[in-house]
C-alpha positions in Angstrom: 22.4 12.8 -8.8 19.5 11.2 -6.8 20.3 9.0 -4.0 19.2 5.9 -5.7 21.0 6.6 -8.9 24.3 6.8 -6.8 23.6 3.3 -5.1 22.8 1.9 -8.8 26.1 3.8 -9.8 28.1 2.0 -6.8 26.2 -1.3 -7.5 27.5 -0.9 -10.8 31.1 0.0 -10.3 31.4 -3.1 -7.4 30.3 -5.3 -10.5 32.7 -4.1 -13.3 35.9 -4.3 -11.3 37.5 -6.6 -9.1 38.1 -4.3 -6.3 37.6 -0.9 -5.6 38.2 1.6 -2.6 35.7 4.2 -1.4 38.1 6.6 -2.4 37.7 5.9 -6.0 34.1 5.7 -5.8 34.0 9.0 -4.2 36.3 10.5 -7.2 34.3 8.9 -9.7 31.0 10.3 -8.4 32.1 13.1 -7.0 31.0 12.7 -3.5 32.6 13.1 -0.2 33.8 10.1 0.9 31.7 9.8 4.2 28.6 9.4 1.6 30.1 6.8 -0.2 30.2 4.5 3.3 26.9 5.6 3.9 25.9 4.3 0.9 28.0 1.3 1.3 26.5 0.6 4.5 23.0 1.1 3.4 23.6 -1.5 0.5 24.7 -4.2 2.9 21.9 -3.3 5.5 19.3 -4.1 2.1 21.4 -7.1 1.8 23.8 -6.6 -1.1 26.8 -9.4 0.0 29.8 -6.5 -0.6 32.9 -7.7 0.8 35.6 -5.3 2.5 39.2 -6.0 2.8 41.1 -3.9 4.8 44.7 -2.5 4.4 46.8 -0.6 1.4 45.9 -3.4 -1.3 42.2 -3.5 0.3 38.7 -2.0 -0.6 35.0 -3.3 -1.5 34.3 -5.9 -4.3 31.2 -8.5 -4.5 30.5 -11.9 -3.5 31.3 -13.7 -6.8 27.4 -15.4 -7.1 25.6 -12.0 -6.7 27.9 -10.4 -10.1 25.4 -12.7 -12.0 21.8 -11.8 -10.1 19.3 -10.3 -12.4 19.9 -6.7 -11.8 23.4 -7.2 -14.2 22.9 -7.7 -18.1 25.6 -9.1 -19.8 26.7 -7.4 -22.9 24.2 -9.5 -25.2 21.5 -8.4 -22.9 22.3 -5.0 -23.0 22.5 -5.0 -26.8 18.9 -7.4 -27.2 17.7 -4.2 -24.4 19.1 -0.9 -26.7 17.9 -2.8 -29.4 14.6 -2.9 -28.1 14.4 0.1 -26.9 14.8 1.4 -30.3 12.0 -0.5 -31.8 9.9 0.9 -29.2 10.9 4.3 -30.2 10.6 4.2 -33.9 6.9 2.4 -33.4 5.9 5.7 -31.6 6.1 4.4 -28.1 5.8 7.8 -25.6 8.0 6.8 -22.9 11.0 7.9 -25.2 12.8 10.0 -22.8 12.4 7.4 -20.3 14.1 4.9 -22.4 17.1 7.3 -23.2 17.2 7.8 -19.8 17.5 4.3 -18.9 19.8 3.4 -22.0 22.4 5.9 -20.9 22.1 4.9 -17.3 23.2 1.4 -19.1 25.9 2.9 -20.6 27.4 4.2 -18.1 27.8 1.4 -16.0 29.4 -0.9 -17.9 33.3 -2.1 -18.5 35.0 -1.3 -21.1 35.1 -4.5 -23.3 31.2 -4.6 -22.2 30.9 -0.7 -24.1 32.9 -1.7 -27.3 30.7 -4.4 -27.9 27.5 -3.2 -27.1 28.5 -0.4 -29.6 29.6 -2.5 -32.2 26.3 -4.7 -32.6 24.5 -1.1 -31.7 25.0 0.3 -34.7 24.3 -2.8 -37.3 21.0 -2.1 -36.6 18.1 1.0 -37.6 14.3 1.3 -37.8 13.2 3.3 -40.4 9.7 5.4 -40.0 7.3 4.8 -42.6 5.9 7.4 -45.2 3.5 9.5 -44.0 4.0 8.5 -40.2 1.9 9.9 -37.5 3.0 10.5 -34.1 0.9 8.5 -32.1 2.8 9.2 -28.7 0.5 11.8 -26.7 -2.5 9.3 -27.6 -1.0 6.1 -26.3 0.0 8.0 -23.2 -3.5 8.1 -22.4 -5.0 5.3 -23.9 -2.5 3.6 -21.4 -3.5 5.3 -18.9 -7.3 4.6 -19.7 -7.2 0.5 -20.3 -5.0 0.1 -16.9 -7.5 2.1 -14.6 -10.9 1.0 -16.8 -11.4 4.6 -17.9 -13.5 5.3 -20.8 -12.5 7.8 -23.5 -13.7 10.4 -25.8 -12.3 10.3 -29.3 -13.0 12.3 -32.9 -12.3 9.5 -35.7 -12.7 10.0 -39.1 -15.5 8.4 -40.9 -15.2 6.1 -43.6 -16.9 7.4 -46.2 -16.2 11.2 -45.9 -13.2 11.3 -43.4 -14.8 14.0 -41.4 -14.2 13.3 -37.3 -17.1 11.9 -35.6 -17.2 12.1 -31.4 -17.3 8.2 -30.1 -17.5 7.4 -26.6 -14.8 4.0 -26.3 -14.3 1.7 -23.4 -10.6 1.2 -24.5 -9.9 -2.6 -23.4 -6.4 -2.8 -25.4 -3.8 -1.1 -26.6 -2.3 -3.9 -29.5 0.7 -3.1 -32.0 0.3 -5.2 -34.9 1.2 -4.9 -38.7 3.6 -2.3 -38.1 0.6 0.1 -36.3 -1.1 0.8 -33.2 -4.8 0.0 -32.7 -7.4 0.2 -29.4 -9.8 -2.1 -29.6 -12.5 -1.5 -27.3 -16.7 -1.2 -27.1 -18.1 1.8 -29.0 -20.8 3.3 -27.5 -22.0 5.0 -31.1 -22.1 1.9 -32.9 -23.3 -0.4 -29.6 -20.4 -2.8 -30.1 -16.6 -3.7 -29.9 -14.7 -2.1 -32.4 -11.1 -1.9 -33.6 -9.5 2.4 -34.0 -6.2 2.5 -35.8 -4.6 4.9 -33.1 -2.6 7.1 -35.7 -6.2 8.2 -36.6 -7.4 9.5 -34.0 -8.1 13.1 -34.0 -8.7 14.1 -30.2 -8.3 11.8 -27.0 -9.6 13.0 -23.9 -10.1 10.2 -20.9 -13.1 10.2 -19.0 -13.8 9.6 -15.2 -16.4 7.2 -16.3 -15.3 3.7 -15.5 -16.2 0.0 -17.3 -15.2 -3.3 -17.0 -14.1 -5.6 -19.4 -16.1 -8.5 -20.6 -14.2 -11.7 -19.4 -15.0 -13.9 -22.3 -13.6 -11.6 -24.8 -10.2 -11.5 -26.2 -9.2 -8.4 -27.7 -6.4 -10.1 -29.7 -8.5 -12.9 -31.3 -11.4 -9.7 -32.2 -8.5 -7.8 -34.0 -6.9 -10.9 -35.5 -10.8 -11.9 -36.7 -11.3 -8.1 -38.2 -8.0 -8.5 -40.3 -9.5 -12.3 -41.8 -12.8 -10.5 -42.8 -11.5 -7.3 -44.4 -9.4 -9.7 -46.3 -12.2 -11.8 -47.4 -13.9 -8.7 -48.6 -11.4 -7.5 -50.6 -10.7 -10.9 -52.3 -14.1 -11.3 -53.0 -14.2 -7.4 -54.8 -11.0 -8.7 -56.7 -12.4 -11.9 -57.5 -16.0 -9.7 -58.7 -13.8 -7.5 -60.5 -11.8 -10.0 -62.5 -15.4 -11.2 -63.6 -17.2 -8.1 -64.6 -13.6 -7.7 -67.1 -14.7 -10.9 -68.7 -17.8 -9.9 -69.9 
């Protein structure tokens, strides 16, 4: 286990019990004991307040204030966090091993009335993938990697009239998860404006070394949110012409 991990691990074991000796730590972990102060001693050099009491009823606990800095979740927390983390999943976010990763690490450093009820409100809850769902995953990778560094992209999208993939040269200005999909909206050098992709529809990614810059004026949200209102309009309006031509 990496350093850090074992100072997260000790962190965590200081907080869950009132007192503990290096002894168990080292047991727990299975490390030699002389690590354990090491890491001890590093903790309290970075200025972790951990307390030591001597003697055959002593060993290393935290000052009581520090049990409720930010680095702790309490079990509500952890839950509102593995429930997130499952949304995130289920929606096609890429970081997936990541987030088991740190879910586990979560799990493994709590009490035991902490686990029982993390794992009882855990499992009241599941996100169910959509018919015909398209991993999306390899593309946001990179799409995330092109809006934080301004990097444009080269994408094949279908077109709409035939569905065959056209190449589009995009400067991707946000990635924006709305209506239960993923969409980049960004400038489109093809069409010479901003444009909207639904992500899942994309056929090839491929980011660029060309770089762009963001008008500041525009809002990517309020472009998307705009796109939405006007397809609707249109589609009421065929409804509505519809409706009429049955009349006659």
């Amino acid at each position: 286990m990496p350093t850090i991990d074992n100072m997260l691990a000790i962190l965590w074991m200081l907080r869950s019990s009132e007192k503990i000796t290096a002894q168990q730590i080292a047991e727990k972990l299975e490390l030699n004991i002389r690590t354990v102060y090491r890491y001890i001693d590093t903790l309290s050099t970075s200025g972790v307040p951990i307390v030591s009491e001597p003697g055959h009823h002593g060993g290393y606990s935290l000052v009581d204030h520090f049990k409720e800095a930010p680095l702790f979740f309490d079990a509500e927390e952890q839950t509102s966090l593995i429930h997130a983390a499952r949304f995130a999943q289920e929606a096609g976010y890429y970081g997936g091993d990541a987030l088991q990763r740190a879910m586990e690490k979560l799990r493994n450093y709590v009490n035991e009335k902490q686990e029982k009820q993390i794992n009882m409100y855990a499992s009241t809850l599941e996100v169910m993938k959509g018919y015909g769902y398209h991993s999306t995953e390899s593309s946001l990778k990179d799409l995330e990697l092109a809006v934080a560094n301004c990097l444009s992209v080269t994408i094949q999208y279908p077109v709409k009239d035939n569905g065959l993939p056209l190449d589009r040269l995009i400067d991707p200005y946000k990635v924006i998860f709305w209506n239960s999909r993923w969409y980049i909206i960004g400038f489109c050098h093809l069409r010479q404006q901003n444009r909207s992709f639904r992500v899942d529809r994309i056929q090839s990614l491929t980011v660029t070394d060309r770089s762009f810059s963001m008008p500041k004026d525009f809002s990517p949200q309020t472009f998307l949110w705009k796109t939405f209102c006007r397809h609707c309009q249109v589609k009421e309006l065929k409804l509505f012409a519809l409706k009429e031509s049955l009349k006659c």
